[in-house]
Every structure is written in structure tokens, then in C-alpha cells.
TORROLUM-516568 format. One record per residue: x, y, z of N, C-alpha, C, O in turn; residue in three letters. Coordinates in steps of 0.05 Angstrom, whole numbers, padded with zeros to 5 digits, always signed. Layout:
BEGIN
XYZXYZXYZXYZala/...
//
This chain:
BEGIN
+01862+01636+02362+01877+01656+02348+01887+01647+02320+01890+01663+02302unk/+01891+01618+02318+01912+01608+02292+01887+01616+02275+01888+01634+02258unk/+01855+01595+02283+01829+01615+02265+01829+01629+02254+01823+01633+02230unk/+01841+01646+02277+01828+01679+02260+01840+01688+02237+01832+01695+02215unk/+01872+01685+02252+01888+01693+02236+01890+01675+02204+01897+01688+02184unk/+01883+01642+02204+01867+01632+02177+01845+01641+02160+01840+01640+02136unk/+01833+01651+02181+01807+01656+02158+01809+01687+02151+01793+01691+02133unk/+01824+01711+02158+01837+01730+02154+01854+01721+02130+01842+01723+02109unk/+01878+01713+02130+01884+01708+02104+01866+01702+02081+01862+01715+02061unk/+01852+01676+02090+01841+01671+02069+01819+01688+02053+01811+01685+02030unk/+01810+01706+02073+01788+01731+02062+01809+01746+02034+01805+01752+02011unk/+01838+01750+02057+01852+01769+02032+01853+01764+02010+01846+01777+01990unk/+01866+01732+02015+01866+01716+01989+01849+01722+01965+01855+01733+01944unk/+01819+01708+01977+01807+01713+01960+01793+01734+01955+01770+01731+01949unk/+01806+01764+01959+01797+01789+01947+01828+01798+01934+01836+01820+01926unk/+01840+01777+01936+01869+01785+01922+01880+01817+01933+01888+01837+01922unk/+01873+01807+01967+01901+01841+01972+01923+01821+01987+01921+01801+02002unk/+01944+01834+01977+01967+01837+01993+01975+01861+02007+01974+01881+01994unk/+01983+01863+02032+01981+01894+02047+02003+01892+02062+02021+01875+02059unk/+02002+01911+02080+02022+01918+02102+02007+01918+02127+01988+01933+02127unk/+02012+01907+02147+02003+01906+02169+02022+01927+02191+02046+01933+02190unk/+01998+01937+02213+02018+01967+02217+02015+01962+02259+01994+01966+02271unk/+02036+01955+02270+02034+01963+02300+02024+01984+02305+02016+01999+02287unk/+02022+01990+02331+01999+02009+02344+02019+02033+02367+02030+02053+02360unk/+02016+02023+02389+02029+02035+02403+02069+02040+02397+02086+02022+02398unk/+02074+02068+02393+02094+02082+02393+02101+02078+02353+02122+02080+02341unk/+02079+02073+02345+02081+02072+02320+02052+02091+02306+02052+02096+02282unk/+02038+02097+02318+02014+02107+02303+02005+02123+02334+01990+02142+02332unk/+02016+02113+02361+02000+02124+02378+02018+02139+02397+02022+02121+02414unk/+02037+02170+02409+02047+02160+02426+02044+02148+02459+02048+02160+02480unk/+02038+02129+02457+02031+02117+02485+02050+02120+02506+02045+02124+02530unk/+02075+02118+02495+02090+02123+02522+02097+02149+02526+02117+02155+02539unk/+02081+02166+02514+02082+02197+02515+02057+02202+02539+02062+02215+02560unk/+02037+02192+02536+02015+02180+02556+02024+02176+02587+02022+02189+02607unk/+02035+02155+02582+02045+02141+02606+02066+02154+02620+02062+02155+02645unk/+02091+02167+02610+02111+02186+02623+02091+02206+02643+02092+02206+02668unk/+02078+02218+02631+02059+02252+02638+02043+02236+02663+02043+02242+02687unk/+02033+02220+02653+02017+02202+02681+02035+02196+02700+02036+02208+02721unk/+02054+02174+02695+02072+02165+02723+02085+02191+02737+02079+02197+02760unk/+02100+02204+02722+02109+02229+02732+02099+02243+02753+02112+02251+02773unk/+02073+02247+02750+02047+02263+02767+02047+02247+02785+02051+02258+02807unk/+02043+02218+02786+02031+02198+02807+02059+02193+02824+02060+02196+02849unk/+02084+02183+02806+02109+02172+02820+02135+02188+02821+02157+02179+02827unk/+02130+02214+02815+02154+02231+02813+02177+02221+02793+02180+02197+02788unk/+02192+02239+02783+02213+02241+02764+02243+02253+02774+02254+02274+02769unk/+02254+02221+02794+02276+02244+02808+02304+02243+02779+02329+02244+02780unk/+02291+02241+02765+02319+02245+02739+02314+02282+02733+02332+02298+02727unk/+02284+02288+02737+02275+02312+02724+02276+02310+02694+02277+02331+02681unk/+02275+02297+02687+02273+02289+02650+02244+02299+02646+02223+02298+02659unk/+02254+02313+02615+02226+02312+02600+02214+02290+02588+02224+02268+02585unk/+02193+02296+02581+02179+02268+02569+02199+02263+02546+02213+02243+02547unk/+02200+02277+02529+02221+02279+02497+02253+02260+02518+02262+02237+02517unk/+02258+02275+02529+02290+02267+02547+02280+02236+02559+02288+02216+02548unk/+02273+02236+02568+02257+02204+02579+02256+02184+02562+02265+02161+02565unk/+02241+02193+02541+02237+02170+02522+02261+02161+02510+02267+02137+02506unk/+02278+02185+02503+02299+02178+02480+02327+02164+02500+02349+02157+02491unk/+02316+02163+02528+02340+02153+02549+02328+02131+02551+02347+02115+02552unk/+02305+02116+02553+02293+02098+02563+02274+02078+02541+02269+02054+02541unk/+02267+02095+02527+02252+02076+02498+02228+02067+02515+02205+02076+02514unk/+02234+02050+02529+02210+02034+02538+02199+02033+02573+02214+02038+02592unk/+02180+02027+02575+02170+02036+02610+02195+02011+02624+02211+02014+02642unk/+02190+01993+02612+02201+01973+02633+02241+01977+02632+02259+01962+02641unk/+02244+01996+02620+02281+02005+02617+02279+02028+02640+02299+02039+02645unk/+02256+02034+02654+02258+02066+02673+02253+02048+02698+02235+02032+02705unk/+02277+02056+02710+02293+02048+02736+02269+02054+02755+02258+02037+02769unk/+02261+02087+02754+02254+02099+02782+02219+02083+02789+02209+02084+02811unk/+02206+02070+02764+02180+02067+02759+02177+02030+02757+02158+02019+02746unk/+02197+02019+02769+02195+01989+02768+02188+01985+02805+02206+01979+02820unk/+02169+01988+02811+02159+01988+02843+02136+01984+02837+02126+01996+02818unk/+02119+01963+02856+02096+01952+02859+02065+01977+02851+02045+01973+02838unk/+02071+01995+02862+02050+02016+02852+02047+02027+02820+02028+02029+02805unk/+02079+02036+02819+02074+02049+02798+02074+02026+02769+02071+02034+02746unk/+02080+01992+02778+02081+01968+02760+02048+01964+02757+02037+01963+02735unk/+02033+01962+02787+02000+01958+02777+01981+01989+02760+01959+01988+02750unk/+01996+02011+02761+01980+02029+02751+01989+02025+02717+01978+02041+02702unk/+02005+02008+02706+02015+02011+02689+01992+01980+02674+01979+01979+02653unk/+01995+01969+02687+01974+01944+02676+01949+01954+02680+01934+01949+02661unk/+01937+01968+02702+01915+01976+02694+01916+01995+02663+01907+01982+02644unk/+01922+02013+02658+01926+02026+02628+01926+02014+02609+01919+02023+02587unk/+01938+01983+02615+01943+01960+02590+01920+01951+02583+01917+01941+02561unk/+01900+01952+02600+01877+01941+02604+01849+01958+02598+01828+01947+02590unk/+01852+01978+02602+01834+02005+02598+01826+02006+02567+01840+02013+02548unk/+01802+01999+02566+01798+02012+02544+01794+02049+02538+01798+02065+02520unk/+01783+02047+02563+01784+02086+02556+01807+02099+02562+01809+02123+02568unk/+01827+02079+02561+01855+02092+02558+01865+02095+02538+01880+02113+02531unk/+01858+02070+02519+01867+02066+02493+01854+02090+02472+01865+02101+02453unk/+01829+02092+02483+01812+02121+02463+01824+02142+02473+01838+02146+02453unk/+01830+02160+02488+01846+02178+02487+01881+02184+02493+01892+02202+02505unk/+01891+02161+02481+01920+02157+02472+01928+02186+02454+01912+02196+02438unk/+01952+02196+02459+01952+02221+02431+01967+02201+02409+01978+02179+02409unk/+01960+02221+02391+01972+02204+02363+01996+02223+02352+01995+02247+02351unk/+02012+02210+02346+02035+02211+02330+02033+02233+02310+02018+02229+02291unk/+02045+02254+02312+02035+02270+02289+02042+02268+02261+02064+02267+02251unk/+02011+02267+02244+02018+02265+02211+02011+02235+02204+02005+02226+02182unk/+02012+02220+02230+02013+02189+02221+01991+02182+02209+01989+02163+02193unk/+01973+02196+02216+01941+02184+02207+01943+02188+02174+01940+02172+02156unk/+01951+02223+02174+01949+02226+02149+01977+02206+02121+01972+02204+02097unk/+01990+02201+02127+02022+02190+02115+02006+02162+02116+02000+02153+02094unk/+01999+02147+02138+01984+02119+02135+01967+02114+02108+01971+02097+02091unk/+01941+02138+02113+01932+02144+02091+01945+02146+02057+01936+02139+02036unk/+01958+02154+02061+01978+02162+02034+01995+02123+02024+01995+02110+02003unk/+02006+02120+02047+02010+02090+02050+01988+02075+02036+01993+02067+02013unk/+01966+02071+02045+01945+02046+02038+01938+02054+02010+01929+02036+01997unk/+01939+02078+01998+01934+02077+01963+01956+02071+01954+01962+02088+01937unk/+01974+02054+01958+02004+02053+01949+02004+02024+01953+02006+02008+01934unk/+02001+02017+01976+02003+01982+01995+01982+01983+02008+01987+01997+02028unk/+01949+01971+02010+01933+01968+02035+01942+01962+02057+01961+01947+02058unk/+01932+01970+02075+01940+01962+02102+01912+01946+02108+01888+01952+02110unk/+01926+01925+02110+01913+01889+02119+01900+01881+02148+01878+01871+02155unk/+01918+01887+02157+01918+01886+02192+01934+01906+02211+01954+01918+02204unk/+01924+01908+02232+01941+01920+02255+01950+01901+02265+01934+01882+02262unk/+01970+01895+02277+01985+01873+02298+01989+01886+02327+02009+01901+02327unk/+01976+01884+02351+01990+01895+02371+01993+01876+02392+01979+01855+02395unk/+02018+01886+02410+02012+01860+02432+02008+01878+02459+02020+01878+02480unk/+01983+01895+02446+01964+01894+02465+01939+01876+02465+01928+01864+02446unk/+01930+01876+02496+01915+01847+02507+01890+01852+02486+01887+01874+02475unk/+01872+01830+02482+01846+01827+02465+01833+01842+02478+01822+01861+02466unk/+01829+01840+02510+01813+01857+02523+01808+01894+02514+01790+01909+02522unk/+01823+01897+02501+01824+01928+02500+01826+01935+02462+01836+01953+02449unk/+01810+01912+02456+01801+01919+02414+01783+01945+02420+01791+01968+02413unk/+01767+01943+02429+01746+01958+02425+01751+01985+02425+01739+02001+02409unk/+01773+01994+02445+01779+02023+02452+01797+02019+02433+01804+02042+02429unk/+01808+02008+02420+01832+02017+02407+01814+02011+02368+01826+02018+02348unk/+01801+02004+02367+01788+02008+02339+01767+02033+02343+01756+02043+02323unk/+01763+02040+02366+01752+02073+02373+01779+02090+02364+01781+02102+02342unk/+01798+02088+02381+01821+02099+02368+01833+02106+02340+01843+02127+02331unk/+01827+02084+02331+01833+02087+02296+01806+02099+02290+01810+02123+02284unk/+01784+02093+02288+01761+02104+02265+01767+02136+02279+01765+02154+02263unk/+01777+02143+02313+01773+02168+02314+01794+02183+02288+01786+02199+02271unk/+01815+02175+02291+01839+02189+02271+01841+02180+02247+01863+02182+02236unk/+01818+02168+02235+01816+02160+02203+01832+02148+02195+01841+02154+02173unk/+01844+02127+02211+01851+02107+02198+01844+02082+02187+01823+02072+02193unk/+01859+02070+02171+01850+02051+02137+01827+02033+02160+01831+02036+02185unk/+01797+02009+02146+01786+02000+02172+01810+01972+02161+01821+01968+02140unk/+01811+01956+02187+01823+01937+02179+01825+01916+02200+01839+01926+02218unk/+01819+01890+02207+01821+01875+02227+01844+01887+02249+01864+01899+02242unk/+01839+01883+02267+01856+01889+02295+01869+01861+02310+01854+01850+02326unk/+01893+01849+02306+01902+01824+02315+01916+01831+02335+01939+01841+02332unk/+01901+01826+02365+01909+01835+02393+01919+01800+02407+01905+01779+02408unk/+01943+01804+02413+01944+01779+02436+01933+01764+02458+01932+01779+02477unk/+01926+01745+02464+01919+01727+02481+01917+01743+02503+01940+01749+02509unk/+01899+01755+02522+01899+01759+02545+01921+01743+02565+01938+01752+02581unk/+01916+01725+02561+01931+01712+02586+01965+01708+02575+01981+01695+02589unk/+01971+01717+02555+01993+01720+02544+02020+01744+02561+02018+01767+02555unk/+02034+01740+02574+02045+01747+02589+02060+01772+02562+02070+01765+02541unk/+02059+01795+02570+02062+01817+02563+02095+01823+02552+02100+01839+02535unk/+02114+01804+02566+02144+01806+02552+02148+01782+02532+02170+01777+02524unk/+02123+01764+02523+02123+01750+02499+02107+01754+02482+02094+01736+02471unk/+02108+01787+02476+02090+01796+02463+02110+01794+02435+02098+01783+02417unk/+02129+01800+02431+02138+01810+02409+02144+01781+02391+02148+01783+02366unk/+02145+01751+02406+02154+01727+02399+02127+01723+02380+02126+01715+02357unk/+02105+01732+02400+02078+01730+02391+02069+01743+02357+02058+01734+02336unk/+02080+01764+02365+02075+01786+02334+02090+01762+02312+02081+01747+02294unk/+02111+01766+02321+02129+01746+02292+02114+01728+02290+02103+01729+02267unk/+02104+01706+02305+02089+01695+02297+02067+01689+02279+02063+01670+02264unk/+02055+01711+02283+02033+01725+02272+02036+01735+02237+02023+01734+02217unk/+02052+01742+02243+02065+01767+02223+02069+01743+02197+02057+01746+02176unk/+02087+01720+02202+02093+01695+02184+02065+01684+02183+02059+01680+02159unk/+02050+01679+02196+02026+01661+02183+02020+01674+02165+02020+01663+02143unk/+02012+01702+02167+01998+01720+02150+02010+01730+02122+01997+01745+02108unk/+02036+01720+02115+02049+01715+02095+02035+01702+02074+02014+01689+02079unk/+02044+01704+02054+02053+01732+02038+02012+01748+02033+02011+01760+02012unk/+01995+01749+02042+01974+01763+02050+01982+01789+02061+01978+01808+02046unk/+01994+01793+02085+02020+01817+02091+02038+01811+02087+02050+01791+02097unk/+02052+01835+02061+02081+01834+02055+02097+01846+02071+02118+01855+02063unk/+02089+01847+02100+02103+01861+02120+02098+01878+02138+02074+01877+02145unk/+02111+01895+02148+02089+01908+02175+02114+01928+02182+02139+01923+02181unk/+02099+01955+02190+02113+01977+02193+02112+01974+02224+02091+01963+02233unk/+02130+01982+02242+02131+01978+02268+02162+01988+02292+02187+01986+02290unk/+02151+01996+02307+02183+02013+02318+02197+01993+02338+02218+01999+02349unk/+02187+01974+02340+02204+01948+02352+02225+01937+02346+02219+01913+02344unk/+02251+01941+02342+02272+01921+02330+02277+01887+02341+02288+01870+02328unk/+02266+01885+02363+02268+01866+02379+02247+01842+02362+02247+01818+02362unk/+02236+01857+02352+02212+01837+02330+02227+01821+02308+02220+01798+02304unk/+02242+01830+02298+02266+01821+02280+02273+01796+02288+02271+01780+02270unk/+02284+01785+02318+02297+01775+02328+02281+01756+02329+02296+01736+02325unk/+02254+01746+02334+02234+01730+02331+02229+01720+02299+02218+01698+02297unk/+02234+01730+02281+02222+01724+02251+02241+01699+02251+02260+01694+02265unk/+02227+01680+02224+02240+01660+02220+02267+01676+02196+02259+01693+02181unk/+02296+01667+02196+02303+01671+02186+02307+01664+02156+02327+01669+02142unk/+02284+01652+02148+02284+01650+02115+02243+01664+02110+02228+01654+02094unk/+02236+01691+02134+02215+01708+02129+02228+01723+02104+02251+01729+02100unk/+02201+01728+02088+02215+01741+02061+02195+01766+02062+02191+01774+02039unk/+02182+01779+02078+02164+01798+02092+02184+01822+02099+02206+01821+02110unk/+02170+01847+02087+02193+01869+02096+02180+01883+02130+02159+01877+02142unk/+02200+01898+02136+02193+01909+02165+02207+01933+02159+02231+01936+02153unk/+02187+01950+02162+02195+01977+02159+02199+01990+02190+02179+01997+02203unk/+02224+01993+02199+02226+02001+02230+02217+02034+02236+02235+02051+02239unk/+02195+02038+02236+02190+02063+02252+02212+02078+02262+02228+02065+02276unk/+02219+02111+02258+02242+02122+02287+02252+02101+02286+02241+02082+02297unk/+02280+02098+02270+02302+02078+02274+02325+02092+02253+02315+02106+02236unk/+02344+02092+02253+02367+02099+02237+02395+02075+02233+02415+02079+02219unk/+02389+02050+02252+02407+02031+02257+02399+02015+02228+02378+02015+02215unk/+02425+02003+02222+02418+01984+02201+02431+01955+02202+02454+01951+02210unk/+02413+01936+02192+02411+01915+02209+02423+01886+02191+02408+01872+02178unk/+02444+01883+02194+02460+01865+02179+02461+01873+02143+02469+01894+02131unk/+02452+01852+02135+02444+01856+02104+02424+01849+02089+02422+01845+02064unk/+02409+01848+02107+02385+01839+02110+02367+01856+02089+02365+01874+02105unk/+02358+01863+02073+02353+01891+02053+02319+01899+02058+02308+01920+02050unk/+02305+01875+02073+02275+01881+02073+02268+01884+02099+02245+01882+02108unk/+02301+01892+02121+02296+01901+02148+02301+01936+02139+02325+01942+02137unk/+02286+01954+02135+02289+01976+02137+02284+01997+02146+02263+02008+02143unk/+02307+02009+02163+02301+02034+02181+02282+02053+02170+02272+02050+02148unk/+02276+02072+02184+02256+02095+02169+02253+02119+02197+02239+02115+02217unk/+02269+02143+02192+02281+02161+02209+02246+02172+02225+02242+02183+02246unk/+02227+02163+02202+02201+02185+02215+02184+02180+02194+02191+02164+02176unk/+02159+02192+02194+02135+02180+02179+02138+02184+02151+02132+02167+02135unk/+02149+02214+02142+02157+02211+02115+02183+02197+02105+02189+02193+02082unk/+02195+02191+02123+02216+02174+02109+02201+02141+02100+02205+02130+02078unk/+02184+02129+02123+02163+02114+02115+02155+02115+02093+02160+02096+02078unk/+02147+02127+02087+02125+02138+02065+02146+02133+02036+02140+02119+02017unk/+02167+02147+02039+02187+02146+02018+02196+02111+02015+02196+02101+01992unk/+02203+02096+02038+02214+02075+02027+02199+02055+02019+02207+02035+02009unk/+02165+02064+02026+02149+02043+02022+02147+02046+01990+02142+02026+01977unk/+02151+02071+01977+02147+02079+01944+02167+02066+01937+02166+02058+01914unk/+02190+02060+01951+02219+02060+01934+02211+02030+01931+02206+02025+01908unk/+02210+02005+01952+02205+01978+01947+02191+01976+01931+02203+01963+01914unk/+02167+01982+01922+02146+01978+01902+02141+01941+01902+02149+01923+01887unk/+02125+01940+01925+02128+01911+01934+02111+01901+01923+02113+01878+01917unk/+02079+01923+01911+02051+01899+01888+02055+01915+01856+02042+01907+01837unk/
//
């Protein structure tokens, strides 16, 4: 992985881009819009929540109480794993197009997800389906245990410095991993919290607010 992610830079390098690198799921895809509608059907919903009510109580699969049981935990890794799950993911609406609008402003460099390697294929089906920028896909270690995914991205995210001037992404927890003298902005996807004084951690309510603060930095 350190490879890839070297000789990736160094391609940028020497075509002189600097870009933005952009997460995947609940940022460009909604996946856990996917996943609610599925478990629901398979494991019941004794809250009766909507998918919209669910998410905004729960954020993430592994915060939903009723769906942490041996069945409905392996149907959930199988999906992690699927590539023809990853191709018919719905997408975020507008994102494709606002991304677009993004990359003539800042290229977008890389995707970062910490989804498994196993599942590039369906998920760069995914992007060319919704026209998005083409751009290397940097997927985690398979055998990379799935709740050190986000330690993983930061990781990632700093080698690839200053090649990506940062990475748009709805994770705040990613924050918490960066080295504290990263000089890389993070544009937080659906976020309105603001995060010390930090000035290149920046919320962004929705895709055009994105869109707006990526003009306002004027990072190249």
C-alpha cells in the first residue's frame, strides 16, 4: 500500500496537480440509505423509524442497537464485500454533478475509502456510472479490520500531502487520527459542528455549501 500510495504521489508530482481527494460512502454514495431499506426488510425495525429518522438517530450501522446480532452483523459484511452491491449503491443527490463543478476549481486526485480492496472494481463501476472525475481508488487492506479504517485514511491522507490538499469526507472521527501539525484541509460533508480553531477543519451543511467553501479557500 505505502507503493502505491508513493508512486501515486509521485505521478502527481510530476504532472504538477495538487487536488482533493474525496470519500465514498455517505459522502458521494448514500450507502447507509442501502443498508437501512435492506436490514429493515430482513431484521425488522422495532423503533418504526424511517430511513431519514434512523440515520439522523444513528449516523452509523454499528450505533443501531436492534441490528448488532450475529445475522443481521454477517449480512452486513457480506455487502462490505459485494461488489454488485457497491454498483447499485444510490447516490447522493447532485453530488456527481457539484463534484464535477469541484474538480475545474481543485482536481480530485484520489478517492480514499475504507472500504476493503476487494470491492475497487464495483465501486470504480460506480463512479464511471455517475460521471465522476476518473481518479485512482485507495481502498484498505482487506485484512484490515473494518473499525481501523478511519486511523487508516489519516494515514493515507498525510502521505499523500501536499499532492492532496485535503479530502472532502463526512467522517469527523478522521480528524482525530491526523497528525496534529497536518496542514491538509477536510471539508466535513453534512456537518454544522465546528471544530476547535482549527480553520482548515471545515463543516459544509450539504453539497453546495461544499462547493461554496471549496471557492472561498482558493487553495491552487
Amino acid at each position: 500500500m505505502s507503493k502505491l500510495i508513493d508512486e501515486l504521489k509521485t505521478n502527481l508530482k510530476n504532472k504538477n496537480i495538487r487536488g482533493l481527494a474525496l470519500d465514498i460512502d455517505e459522502t458521494l454514495s448514500l450507502t447507509i440509505g442501502y443498508w437501512v431499506e435492506n436490514l429493515q426488510l430482513k431484521f425488522g425495525n422495532p423503533e418504526n423509524l424511517s430511513v431519514q429518522e434512523l440515520v439522523f438517530k444513528y449516523r452509523f450501522m454499528q450505533n443501531v442497537p436492534f441490528w448488532q446480532n450475529e445475522e443481521a452483523l454477517n449480512w452486513m459484511e457480506h455487502a462490505r464485500k459485494s461488489n454488485k452491491v457497491q454498483e447499485i449503491l444510490p447516490l447522493i443527490e447532485n453530488a456527481n454533478v457539484i463534484v464535477g463543478q469541484i474538480n475545474k476549481i481543485v482536481p480530485i486526485c484520489a478517492y480514499i475509502t475504507i472500504r476493503s480492496q476487494s470491492v475497487i472494481p464495483g465501486t470504480k463501476k460506480w463512479l464511471k456510472k455517475h460521471g465522476f472525475p476518473d481518479a485512482p481508488v485507495i481502498a484498505k487492506p482487506n485484512d484490515l479490520p473494518y473499525e481501523n479504517g478511519s486511523r487508516w485514511k489519516a494515514h493515507m491522507l498525510t502521505k499523500l500531502y501536499p499532492q492532496a490538499i485535503g479530502i472532502i469526507d463526512d467522517n469527523s472521527s478522521l480528524i482525530d487520527f491526523l497528525p496534529k501539525d497536518y496542514k491538509g484541509y477536510v471539508f466535513l460533508y453534512n456537518n454544522s459542528e465546528i471544530y476547535g480553531k482549527n480553520k482548515k477543519v471545515i463543516p459544509c451543511k450539504n453539497w453546495n455549501d461544499v462547493l461554496l467553501k471549496v471557492k472561498e479557500c482558493k487553495m491552487i
